[in-house]
MDTraj code that builds the backbone (N, CA, C; nanometers):
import mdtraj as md
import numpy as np

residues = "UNK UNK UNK UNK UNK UNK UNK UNK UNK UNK UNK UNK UNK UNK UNK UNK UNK UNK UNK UNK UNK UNK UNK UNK UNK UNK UNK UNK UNK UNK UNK UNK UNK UNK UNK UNK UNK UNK UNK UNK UNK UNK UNK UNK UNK UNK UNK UNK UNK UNK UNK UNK UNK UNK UNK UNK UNK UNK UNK UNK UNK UNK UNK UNK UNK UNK UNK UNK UNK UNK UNK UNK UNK UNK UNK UNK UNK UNK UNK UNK UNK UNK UNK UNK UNK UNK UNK UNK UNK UNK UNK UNK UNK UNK UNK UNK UNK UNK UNK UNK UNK UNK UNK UNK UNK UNK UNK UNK UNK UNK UNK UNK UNK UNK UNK UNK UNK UNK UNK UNK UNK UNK UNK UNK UNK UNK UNK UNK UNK UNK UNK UNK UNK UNK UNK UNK UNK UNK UNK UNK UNK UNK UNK UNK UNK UNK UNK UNK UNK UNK UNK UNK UNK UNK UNK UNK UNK UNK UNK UNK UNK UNK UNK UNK UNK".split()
xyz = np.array([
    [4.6844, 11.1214, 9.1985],
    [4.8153, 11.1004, 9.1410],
    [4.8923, 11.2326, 9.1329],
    [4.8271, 11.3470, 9.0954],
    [4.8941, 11.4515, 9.0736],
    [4.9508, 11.5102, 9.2836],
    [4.8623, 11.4861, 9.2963],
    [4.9293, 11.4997, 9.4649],
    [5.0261, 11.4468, 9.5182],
    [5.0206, 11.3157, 9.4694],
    [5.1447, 11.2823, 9.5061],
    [5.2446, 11.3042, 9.4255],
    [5.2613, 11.3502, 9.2774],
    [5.3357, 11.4123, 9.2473],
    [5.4256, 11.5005, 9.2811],
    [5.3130, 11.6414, 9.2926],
    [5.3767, 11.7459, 9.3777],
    [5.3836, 11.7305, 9.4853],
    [5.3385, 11.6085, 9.5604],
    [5.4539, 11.6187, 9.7157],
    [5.5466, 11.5625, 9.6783],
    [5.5685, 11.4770, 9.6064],
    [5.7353, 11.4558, 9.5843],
    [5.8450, 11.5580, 9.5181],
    [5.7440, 11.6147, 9.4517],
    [5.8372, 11.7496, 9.4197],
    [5.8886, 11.8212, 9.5565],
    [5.7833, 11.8541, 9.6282],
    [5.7800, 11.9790, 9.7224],
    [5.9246, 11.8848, 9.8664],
    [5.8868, 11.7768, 9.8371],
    [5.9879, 11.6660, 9.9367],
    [6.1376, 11.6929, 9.8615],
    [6.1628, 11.6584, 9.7421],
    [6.2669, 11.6508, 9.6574],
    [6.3811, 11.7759, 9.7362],
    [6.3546, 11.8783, 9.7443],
    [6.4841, 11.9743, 9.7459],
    [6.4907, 11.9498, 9.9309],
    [6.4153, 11.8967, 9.9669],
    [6.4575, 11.8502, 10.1007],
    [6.5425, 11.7325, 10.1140],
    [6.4838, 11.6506, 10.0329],
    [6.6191, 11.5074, 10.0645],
    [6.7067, 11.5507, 9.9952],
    [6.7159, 11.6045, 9.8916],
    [6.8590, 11.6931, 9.8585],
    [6.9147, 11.7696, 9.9440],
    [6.8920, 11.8357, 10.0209],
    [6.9314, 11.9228, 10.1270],
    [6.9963, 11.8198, 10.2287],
    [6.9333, 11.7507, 10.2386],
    [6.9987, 11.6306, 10.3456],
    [7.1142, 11.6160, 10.2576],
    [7.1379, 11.5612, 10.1682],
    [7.2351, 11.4931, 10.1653],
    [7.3551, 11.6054, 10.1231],
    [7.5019, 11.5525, 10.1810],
    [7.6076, 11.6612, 10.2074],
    [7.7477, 11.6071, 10.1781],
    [7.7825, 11.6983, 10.1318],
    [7.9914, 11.6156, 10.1066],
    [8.0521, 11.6123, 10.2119],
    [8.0807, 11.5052, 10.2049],
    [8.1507, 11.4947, 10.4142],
    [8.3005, 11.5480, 10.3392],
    [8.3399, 11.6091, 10.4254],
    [8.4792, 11.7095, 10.4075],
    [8.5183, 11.6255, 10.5514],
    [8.7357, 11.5624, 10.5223],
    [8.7576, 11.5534, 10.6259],
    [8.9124, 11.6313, 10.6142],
    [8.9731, 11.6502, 10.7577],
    [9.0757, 11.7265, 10.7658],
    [9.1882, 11.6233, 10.8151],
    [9.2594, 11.5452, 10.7228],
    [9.3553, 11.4510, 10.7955],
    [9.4625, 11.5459, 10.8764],
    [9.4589, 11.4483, 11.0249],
    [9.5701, 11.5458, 11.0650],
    [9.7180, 11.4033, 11.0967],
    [9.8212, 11.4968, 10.9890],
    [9.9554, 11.3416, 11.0243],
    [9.9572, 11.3383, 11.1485],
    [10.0283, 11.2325, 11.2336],
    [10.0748, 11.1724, 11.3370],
    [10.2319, 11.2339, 11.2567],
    [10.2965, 11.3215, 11.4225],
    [10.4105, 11.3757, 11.3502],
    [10.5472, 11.3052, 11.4473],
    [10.4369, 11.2613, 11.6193],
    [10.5818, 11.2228, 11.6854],
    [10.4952, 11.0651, 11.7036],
    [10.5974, 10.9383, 11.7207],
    [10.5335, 10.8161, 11.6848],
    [10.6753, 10.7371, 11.7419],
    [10.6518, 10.5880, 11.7346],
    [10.7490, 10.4834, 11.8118],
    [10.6875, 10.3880, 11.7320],
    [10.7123, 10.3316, 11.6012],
    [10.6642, 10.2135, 11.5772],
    [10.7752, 10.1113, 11.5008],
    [10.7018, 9.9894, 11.5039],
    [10.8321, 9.8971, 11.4442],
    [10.8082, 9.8938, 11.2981],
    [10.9045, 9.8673, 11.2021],
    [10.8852, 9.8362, 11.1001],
    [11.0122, 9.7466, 10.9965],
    [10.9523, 9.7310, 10.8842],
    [11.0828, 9.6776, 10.7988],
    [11.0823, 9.7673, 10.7160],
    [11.1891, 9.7686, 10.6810],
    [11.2841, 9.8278, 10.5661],
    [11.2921, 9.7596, 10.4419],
    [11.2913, 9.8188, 10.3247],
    [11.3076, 9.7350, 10.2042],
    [11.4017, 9.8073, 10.1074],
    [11.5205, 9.8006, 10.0647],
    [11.5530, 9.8686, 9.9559],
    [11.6618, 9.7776, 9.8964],
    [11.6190, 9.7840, 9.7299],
    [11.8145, 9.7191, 9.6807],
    [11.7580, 9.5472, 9.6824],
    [11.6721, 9.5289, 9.7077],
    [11.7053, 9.3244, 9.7628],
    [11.7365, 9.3429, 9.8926],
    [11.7167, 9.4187, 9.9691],
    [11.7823, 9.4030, 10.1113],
    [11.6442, 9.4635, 10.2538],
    [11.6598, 9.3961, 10.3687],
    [11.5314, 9.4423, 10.4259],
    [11.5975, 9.4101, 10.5456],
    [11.5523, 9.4725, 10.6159],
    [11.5787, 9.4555, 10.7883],
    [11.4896, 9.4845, 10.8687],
    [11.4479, 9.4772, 10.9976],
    [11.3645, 9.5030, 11.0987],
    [11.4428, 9.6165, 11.1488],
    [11.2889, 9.7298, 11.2180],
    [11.4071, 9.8577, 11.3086],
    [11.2683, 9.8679, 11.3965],
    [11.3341, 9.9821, 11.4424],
    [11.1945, 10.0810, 11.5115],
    [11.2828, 10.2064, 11.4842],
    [11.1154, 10.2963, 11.4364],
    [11.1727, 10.4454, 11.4021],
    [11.0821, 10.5111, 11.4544],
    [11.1679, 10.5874, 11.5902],
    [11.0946, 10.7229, 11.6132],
    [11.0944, 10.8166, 11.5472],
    [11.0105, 10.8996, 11.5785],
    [10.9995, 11.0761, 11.5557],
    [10.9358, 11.1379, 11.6669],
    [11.0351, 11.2295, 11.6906],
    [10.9926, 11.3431, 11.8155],
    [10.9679, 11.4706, 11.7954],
    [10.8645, 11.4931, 11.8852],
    [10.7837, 11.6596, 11.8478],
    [10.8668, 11.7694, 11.8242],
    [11.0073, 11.7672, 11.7730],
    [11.0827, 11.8193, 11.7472],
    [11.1293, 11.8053, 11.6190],
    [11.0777, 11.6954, 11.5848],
    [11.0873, 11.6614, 11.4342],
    [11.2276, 11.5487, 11.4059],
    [11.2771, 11.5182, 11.5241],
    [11.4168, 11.4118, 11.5048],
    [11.3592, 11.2979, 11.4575],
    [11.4593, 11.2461, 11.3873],
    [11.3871, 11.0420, 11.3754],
    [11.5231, 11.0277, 11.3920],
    [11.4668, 10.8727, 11.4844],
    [11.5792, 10.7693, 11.4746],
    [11.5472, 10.6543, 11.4635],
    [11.6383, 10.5766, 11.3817],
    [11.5954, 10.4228, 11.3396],
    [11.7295, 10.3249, 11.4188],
    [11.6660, 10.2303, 11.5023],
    [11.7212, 10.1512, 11.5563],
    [11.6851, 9.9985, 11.4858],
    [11.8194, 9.9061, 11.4454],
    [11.8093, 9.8355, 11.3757],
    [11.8308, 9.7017, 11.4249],
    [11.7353, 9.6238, 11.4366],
    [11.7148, 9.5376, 11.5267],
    [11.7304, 9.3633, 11.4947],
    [11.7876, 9.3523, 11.3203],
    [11.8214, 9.2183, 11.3296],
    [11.9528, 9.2596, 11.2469],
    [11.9277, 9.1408, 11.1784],
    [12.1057, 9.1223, 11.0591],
    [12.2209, 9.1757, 11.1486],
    [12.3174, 9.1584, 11.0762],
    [12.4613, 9.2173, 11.1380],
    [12.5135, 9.3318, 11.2230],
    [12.3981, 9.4236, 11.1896],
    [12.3958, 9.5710, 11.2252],
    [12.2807, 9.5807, 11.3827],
    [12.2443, 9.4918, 11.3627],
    [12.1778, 9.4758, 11.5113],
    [12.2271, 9.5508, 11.6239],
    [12.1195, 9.6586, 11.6524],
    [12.1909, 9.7597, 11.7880],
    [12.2398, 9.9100, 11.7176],
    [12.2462, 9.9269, 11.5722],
    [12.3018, 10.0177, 11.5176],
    [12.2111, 10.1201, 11.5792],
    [12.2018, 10.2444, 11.5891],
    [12.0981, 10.3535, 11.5613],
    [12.1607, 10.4429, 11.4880],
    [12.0349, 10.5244, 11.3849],
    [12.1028, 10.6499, 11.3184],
    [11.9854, 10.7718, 11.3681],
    [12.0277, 10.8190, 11.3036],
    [11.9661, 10.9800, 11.3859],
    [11.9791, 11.1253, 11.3120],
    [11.8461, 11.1691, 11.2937],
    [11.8915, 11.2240, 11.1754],
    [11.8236, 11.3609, 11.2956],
    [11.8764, 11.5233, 11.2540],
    [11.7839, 11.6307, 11.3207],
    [11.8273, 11.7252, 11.2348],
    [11.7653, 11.8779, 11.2354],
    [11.8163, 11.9604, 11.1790],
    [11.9821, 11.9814, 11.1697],
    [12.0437, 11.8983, 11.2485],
    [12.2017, 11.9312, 11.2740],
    [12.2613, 11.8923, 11.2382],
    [12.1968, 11.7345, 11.1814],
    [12.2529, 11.6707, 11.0632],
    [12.2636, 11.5486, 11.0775],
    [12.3378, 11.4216, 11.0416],
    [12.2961, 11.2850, 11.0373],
    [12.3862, 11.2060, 11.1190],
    [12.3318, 11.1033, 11.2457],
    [12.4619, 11.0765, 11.3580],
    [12.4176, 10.9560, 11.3038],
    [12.5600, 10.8445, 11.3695],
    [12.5346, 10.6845, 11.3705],
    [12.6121, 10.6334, 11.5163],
    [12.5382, 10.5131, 11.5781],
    [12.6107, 10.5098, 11.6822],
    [12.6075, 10.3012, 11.6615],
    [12.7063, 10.2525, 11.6970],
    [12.6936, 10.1161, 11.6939],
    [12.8474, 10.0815, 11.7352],
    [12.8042, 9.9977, 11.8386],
    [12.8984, 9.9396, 11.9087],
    [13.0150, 10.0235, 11.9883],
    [13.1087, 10.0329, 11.9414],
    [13.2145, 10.1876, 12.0388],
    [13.2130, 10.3045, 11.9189],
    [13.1595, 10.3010, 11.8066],
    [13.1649, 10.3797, 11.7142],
    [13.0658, 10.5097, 11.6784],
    [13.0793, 10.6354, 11.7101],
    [12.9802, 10.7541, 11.7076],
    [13.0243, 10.8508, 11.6165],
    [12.9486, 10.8434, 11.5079],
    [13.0359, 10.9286, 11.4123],
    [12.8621, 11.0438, 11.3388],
    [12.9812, 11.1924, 11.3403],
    [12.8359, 11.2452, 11.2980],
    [12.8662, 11.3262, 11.1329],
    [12.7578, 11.3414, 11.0714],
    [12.7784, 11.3524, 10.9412],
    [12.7121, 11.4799, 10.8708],
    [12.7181, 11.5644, 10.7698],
    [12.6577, 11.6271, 10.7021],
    [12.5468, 11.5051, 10.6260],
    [12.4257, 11.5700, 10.6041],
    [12.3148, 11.5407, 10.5211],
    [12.4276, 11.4631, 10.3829],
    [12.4503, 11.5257, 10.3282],
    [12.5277, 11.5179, 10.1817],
    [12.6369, 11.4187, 10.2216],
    [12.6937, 11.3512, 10.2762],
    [12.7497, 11.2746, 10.2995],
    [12.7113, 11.1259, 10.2699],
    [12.5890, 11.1231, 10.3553],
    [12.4211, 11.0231, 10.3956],
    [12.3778, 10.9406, 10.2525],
    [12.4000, 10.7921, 10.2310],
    [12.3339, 10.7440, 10.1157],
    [12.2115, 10.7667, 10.1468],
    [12.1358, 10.8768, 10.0562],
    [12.0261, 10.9454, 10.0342],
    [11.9296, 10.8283, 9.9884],
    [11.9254, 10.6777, 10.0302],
    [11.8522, 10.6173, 10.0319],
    [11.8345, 10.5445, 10.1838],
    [11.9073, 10.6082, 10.2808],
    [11.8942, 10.5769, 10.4025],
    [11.7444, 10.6148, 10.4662],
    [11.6999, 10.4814, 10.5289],
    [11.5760, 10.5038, 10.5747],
    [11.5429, 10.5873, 10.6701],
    [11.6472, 10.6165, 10.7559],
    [11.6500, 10.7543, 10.8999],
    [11.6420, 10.8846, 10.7381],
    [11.7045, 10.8961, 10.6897],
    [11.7155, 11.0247, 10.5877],
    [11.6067, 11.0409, 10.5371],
    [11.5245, 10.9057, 10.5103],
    [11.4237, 10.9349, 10.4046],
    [11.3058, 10.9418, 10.4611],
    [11.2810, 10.8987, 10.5866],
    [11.1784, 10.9386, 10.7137],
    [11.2237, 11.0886, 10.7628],
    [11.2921, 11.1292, 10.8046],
    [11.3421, 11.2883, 10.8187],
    [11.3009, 11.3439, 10.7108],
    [11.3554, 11.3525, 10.6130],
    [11.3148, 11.4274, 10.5249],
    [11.1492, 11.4169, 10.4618],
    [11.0988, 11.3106, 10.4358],
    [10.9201, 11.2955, 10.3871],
    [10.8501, 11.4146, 10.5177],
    [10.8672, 11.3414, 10.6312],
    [10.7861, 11.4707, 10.7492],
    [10.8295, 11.5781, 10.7042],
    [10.9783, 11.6611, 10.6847],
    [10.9867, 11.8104, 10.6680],
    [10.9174, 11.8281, 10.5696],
    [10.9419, 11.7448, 10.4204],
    [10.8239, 11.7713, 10.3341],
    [10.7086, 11.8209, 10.3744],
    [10.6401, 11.6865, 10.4191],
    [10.4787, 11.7390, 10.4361],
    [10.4694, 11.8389, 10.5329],
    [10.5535, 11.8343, 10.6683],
    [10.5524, 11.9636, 10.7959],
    [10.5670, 12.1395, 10.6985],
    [10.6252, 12.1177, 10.5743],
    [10.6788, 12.2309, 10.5419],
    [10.5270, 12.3242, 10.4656],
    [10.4724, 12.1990, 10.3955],
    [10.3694, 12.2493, 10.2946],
    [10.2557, 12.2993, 10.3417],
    [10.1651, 12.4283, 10.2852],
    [10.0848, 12.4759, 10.3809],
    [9.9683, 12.4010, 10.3577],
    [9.9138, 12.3022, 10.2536],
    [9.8004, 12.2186, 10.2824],
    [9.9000, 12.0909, 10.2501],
    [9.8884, 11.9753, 10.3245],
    [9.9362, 11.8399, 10.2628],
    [9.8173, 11.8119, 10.1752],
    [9.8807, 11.7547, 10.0608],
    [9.8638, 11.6468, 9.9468],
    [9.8338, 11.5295, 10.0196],
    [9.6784, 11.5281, 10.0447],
    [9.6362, 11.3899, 10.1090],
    [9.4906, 11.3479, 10.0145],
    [9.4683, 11.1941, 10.0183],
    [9.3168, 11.1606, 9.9825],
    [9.2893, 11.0608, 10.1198],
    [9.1986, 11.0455, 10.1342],
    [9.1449, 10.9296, 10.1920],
    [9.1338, 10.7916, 10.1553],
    [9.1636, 10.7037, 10.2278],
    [9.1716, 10.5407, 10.1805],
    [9.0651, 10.4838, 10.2547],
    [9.1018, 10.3576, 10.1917],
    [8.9676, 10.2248, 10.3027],
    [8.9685, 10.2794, 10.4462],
    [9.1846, 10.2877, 10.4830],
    [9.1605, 10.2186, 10.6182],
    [9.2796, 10.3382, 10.6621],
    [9.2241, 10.4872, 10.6324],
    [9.3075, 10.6149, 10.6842],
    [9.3367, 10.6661, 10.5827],
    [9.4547, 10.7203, 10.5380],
    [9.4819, 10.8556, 10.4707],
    [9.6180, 10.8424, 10.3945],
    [9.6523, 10.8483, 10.3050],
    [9.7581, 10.8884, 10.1919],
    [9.7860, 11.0015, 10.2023],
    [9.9180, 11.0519, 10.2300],
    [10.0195, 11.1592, 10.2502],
    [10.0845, 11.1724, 10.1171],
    [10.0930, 11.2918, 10.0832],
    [10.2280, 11.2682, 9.8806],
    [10.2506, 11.3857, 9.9359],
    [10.3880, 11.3446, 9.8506],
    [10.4739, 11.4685, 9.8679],
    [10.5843, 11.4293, 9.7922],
    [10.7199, 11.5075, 9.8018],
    [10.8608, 11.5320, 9.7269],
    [11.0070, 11.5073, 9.7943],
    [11.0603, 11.4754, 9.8092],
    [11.2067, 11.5216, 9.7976],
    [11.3039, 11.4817, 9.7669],
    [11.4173, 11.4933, 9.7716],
    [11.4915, 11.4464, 9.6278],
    [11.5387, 11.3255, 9.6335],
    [11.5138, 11.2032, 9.6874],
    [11.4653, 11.0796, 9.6289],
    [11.3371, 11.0883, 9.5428],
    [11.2633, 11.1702, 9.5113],
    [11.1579, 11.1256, 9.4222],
    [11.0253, 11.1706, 9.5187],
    [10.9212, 11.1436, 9.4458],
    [10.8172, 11.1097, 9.4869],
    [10.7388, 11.0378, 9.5944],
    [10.7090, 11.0410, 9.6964],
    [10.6848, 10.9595, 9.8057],
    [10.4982, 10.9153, 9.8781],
    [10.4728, 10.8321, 9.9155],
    [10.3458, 10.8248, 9.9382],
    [10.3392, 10.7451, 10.0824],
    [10.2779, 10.8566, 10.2067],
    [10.2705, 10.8259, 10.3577],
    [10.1414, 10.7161, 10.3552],
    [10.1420, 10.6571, 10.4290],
    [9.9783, 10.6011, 10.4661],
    [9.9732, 10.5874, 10.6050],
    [9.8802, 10.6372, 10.6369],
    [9.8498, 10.6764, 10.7604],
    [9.6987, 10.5999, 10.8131],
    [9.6855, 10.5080, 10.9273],
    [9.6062, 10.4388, 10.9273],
    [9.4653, 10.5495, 10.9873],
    [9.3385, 10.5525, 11.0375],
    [9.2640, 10.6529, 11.1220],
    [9.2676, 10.6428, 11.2563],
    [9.3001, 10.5450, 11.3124],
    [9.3744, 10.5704, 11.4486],
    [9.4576, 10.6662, 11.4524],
    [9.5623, 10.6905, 11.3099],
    [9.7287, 10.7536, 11.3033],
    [9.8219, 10.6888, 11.3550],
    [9.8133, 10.5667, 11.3881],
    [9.9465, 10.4973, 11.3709],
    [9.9966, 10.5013, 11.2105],
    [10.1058, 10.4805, 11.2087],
    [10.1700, 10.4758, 10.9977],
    [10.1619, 10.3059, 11.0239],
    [10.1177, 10.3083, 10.8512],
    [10.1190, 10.1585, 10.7880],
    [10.2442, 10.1825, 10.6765],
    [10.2850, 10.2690, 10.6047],
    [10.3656, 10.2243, 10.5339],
    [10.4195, 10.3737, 10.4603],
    [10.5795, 10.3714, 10.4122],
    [10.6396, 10.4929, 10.3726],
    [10.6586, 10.4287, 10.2252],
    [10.6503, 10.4436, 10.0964],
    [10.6928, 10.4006, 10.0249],
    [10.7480, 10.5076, 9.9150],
    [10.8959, 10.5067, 9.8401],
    [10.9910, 10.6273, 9.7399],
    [10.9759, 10.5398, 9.6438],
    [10.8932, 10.5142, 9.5389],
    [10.8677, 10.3918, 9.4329],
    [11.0313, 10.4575, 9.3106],
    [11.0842, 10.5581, 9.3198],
    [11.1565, 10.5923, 9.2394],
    [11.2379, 10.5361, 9.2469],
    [11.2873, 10.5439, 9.4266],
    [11.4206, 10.4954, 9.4602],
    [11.4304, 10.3536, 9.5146],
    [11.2885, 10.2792, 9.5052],
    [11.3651, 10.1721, 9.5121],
    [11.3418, 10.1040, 9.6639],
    [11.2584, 10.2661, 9.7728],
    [11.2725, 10.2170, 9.9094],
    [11.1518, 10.1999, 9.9222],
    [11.1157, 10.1067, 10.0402],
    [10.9465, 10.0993, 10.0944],
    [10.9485, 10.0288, 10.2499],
    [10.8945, 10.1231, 10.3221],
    [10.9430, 10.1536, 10.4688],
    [10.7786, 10.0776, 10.4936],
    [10.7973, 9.9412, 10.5791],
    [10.6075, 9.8871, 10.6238],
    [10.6235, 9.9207, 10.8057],
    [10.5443, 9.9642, 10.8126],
    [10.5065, 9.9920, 10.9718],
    [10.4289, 9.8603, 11.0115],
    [10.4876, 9.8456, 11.1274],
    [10.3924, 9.7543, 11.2498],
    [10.2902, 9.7856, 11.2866],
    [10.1629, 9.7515, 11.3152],
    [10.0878, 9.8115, 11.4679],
    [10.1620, 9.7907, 11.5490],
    [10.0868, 9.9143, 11.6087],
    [10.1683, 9.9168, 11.7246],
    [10.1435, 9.7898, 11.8614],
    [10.1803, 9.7190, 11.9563],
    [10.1764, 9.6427, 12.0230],
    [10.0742, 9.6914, 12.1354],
    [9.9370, 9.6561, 12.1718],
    [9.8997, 9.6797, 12.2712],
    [9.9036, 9.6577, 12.4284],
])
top = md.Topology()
chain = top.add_chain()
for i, resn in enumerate(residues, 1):
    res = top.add_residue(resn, chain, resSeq=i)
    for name in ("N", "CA", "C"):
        top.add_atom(name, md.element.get_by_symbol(name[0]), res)
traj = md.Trajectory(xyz[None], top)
């Protein structure tokens, strides 16, 4: 009995040794093409919103009245184009609950910060971050397609598609 004691002792700091904190390094998906809806106010629409390795988004809006609209947001500032109409805008102009604004701006957030504010989920990764809509939370599936943008302050919550194979 005592033998097998001390081999379980002498075993012990070995299966401890085995076992290890898995450390992972989420990396965002920064340029992307996916469809999604929009939610803000009582109001929701279908779009698709890019982002390009340049950091532009644009949301093309694909049902209700506005069908065909695109907006476009880049460092240069905020465009709209629909039907014969192309008009371009300062940021500050922009209802700062616009979903092109509030996708532009969440990436510079997290692109800006030198570690992102992430945990791990079931099914990929939670992004947090700031800007002045409030508080914001990315989800990012482990493929890296996005499942969902949600500003619980303001009211907006952006759901991603899969993407179509």
């Amino acid at each position: 009995m005592k033998r097998v004691f001390l081999g379980f002792f002498c075993l012990l700091p070995a299966l401890l040794g085995a076992c290890t904190i898995q450390t992972y390094t989420p990396v965002l998906t920064t340029a992307f093409a996916q469809k999604a809806i929009v939610e803000t106010g009582g109001f929701s629409y279908s779009c698709e919103i890019c982002r390009t390795q340049d950091g532009a988004v644009s949301v093309t809006v694909s049902d209700t009245a506005s069908a065909g609209m695109v907006m476009r947001c880049s460092g240069s500032g905020f465009a709209v184009s629909y039907d014969k109409i192309d008009q371009s805008m300062d940021f500050d102009k922009v209802n700062q609950n616009n979903a092109c604004l509030a996708v532009y701006r969440a990436f510079d957030a997290l692109a800006s910060s030198q570690q992102p504010n992430a945990s791990k989920t079931e099914t990929g990764y939670a992004f947090y971050g700031k800007t002045n809509l409030g508080r914001f939370t990315l989800v990012q599936a482990q493929d890296g397609t996005l499942q969902s943008l949600s500003f619980p302050s303001a009211a907006l919550q952006i759901t991603f598609s899969a993407p179509e194979k």
